[in-house]
C-alpha positions in Angstrom: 0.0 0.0 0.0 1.4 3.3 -1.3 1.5 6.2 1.6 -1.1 8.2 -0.4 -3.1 5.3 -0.3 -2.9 4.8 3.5 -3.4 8.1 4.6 -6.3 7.9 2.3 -7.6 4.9 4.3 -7.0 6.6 7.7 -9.4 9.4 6.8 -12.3 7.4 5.6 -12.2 5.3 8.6 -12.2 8.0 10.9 -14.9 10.1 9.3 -17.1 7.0 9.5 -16.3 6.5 13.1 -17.5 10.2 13.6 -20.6 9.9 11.2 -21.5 6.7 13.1 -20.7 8.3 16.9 -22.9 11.1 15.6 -25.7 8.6 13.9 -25.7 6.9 17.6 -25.9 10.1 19.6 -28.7 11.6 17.7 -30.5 8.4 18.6 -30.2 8.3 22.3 -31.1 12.3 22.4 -34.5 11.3 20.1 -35.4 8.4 22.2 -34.8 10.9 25.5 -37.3 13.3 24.0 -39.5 10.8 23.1 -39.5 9.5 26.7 -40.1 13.3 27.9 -42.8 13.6 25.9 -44.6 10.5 27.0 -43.9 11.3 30.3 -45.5 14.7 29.7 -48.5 12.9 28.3 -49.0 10.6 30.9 -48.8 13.3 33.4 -51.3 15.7 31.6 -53.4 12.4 31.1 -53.0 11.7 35.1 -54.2 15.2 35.6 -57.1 15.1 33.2 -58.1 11.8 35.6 -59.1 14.4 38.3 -61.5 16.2 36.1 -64.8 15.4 35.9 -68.3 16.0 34.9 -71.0 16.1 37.3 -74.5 17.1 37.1 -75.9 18.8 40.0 -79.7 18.8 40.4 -82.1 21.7 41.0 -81.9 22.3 45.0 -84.3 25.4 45.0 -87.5 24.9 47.2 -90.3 26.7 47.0 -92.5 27.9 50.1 -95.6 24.8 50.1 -98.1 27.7 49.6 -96.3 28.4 46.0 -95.7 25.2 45.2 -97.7 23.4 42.2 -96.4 25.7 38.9 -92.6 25.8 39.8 -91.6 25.5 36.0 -93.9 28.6 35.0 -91.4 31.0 37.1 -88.2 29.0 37.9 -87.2 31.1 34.5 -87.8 34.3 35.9 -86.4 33.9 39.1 -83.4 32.6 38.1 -82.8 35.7 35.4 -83.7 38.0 38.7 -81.7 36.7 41.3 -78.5 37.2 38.6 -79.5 40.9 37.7 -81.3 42.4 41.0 -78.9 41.1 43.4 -77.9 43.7 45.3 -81.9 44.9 45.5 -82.6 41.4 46.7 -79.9 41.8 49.7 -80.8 44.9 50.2 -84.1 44.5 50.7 -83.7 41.5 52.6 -81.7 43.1 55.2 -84.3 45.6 55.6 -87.2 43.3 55.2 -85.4 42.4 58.8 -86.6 45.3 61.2 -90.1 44.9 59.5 -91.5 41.2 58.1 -91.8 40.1 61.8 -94.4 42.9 63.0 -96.1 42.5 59.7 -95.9 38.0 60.0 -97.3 38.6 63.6 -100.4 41.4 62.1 -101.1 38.9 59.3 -101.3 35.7 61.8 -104.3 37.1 63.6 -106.2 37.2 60.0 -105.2 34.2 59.5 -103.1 35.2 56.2 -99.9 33.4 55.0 -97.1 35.1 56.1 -95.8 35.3 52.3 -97.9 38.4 52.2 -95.5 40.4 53.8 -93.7 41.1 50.6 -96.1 43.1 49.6 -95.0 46.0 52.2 -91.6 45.6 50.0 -92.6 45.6 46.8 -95.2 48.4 47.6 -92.6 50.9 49.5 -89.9 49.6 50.2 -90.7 50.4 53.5 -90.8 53.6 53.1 -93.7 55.4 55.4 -93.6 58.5 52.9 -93.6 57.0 49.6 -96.4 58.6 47.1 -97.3 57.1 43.6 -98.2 58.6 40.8 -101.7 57.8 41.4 -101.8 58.8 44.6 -101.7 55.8 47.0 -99.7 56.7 49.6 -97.8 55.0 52.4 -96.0 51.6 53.7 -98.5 50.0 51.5 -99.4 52.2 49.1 -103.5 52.9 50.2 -105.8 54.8 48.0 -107.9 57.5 49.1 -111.0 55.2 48.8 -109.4 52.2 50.3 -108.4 54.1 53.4 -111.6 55.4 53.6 -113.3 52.0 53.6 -110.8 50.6 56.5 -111.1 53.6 58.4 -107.9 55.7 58.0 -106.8 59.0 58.2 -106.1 60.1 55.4 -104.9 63.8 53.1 -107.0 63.5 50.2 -105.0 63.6 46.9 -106.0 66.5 45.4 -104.9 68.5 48.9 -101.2 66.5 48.2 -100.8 67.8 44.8 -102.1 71.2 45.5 -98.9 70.7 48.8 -96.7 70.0 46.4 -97.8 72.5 43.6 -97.5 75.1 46.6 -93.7 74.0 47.7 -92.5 74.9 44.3 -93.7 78.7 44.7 -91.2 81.3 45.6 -92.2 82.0 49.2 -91.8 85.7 49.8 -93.9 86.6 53.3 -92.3 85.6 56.7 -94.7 82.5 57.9 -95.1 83.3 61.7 -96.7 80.3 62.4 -96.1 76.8 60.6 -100.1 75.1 60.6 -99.7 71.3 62.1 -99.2 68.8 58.9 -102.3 66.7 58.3 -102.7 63.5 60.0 -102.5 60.2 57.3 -102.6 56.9 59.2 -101.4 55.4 55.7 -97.8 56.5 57.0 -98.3 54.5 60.4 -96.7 51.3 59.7 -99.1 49.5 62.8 -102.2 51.4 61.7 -101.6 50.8 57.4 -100.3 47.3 58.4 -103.8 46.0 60.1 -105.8 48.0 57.5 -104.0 45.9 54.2 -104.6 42.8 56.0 -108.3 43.5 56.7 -108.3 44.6 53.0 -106.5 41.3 52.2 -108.6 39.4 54.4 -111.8 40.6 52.2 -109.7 39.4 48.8 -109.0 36.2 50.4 -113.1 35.3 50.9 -113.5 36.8 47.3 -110.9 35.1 45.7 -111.3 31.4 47.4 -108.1 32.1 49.3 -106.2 32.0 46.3 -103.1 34.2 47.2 -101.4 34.5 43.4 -105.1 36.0 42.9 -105.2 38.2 45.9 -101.4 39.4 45.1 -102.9 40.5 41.7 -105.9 42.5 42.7 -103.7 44.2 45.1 -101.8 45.8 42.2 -104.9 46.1 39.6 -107.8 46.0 42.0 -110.6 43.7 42.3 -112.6 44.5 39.6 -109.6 43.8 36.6 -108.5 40.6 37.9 -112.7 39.6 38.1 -113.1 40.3 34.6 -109.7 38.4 33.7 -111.2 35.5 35.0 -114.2 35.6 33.6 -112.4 36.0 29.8 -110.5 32.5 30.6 -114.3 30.9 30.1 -113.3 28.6 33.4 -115.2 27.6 35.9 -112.3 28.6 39.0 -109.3 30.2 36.9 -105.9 30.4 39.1 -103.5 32.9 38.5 -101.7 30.9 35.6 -105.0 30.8 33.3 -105.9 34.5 33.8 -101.9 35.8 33.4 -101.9 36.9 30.1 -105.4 38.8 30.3 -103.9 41.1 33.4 -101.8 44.2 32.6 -98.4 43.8 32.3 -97.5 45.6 35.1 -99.5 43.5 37.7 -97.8 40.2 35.5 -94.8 41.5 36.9 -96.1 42.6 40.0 -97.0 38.8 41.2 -93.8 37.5 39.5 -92.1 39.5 41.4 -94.1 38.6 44.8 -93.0 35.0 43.8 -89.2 35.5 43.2 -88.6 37.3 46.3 -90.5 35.0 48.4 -88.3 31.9 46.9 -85.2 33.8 47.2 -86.1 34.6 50.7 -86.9 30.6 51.3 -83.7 29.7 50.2 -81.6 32.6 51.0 -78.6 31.1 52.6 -77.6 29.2 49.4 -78.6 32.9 47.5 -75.9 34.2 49.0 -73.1 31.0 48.9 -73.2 31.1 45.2 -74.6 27.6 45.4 -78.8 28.1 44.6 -79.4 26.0 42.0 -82.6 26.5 40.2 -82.1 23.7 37.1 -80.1 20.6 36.2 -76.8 21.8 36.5 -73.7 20.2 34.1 -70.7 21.2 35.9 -66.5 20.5 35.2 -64.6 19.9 38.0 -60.5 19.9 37.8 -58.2 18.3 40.1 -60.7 17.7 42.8 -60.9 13.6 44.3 -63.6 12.5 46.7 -67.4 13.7 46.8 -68.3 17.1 44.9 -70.8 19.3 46.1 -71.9 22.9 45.1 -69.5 24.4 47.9 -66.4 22.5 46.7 -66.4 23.5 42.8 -68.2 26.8 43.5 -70.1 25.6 40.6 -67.6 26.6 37.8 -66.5 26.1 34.5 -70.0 25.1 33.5 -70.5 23.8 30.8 
């Protein structure tokens, strides 16, 4: 073998031995990302173990007395307690200092105690609220009404000739201020047993239907008598004469419905966990029993 010929040979053989130590190391660091990978699969896999779906059912209860057409207002209720919530707390908390006079009034007419959402939904307990029709009060008496059930009472026409008066530029020096007219309608004991003698009277011409009596307190006796008598039955509930009421009293009752289930079930209101339909929930990462509490109901799904 010429030199030329075995430096030649030298070369060759050590390039292969570098192409082949290359060829094997390239090997090793795929099969090493290959195993990181799989073990980053298997972990994410371990992980996705721990997450589960789980269907929580409807834990909402209505109060017995409204009980019987749950599905005609879970709907409503539900869109409510999401967009009024701070009037809902806020009402509640004040609802505190009043509902238990007003439960204890009711008892002796033998009324359900549900009724006492009306003072809210009327006022908002306020003594010195006035509508634009001129009911006036904690709950919101008419002239005529107090009259019947034996109030005190400034006649309307006086109020909006008061209130036509206080926008006048007073010039003369008032030596003597005259005592303000008595209206019983701002007593909260006195306006209180009046609306549940009035109520009382709804309840004996309504069949003790309360959805009935919550209506004709908003739109008077008369409207919700003629409502019922357009359904063509015999005894028409609330549900059958709805859509012949005016929209305002619709609401009205609605609204005397939602507070009172909110109210019932006010602890889980506030925890986040009120549940008012079938519920599909995913829960990550969480072993053992699921409630409401533990996945704070998210990531639904």
């Amino acid at each position: 073998m010429s030199k030329k010929n075995y430096w030649y040979f030298k070369v060759s053989k050590t390039i292969w031995i570098l192409f082949f130590s290359f060829f094997l190391v390239s090997i090793t660091r795929a099969n090493s990302c290959v195993d990181t990978l799989k073990k980053q699969f298997l972990a994410a896999a371990a992980k996705k173990d721990h997450a589960r779906f789980v269907t929580y059912e409807a834990n909402v209860v209505f109060p017995d007395i409204l009980t019987g057409n749950e599905d005609a207002s879970l709907l409503y209720i539900e869109k409510f307690s999401v967009n009024r919530r701070a009037y809902i707390i806020r009402t509640y908390n004040r609802s505190k200092k009043y509902f238990p006079k007003v439960t204890t009034i009711l008892k002796k007419y033998q009324l359900p105690h549900e009724l006492r959402v009306l003072l809210a939904l009327e006022s908002a307990f306020n003594a010195n609220a006035v509508s634009k029709a001129g009911a006036v009060g904690y709950w919101q008496i008419m002239d005529e009404v107090a009259k019947e059930y034996g109030l005190k009472y400034v006649p309307k026409q006086h109020i909006l000739e008061k209130k036509k008066d206080q926008k006048k530029v007073v010039t003369k020096k008032i030596l003597k201020k005259p005592a303000p007219a008595r209206d019983d309608r701002k007593n909260f004991n006195k306006s209180t047993y009046a609306a549940a003698r009035y109520l009382k009277d709804r309840s004996r011409n309504l069949n003790d239907d309360l959805l009935l009596m919550v209506a004709s307190y908003n739109c008077g006796i008369g409207n919700v008598w003629e409502a019922m008598k357009k359904t063509g039955k015999t005894d028409p509930d609330f549900w059958d004469i709805k859509d012949h009421l005016p929209a305002e009293t619709q609401s009205y009752v609605m609204n005397f419905i939602t507070l009172n289930v909110i109210f019932h079930n006010y602890d889980k209101f506030t925890n986040n966990t009120l549940i008012f339909t079938p519920t599909k929930v995913k829960v990550e990462n969480i072993e053992g029993d699921i409630t409401p509490e533990s996945s704070s109901l998210i990531n639904q799904n």
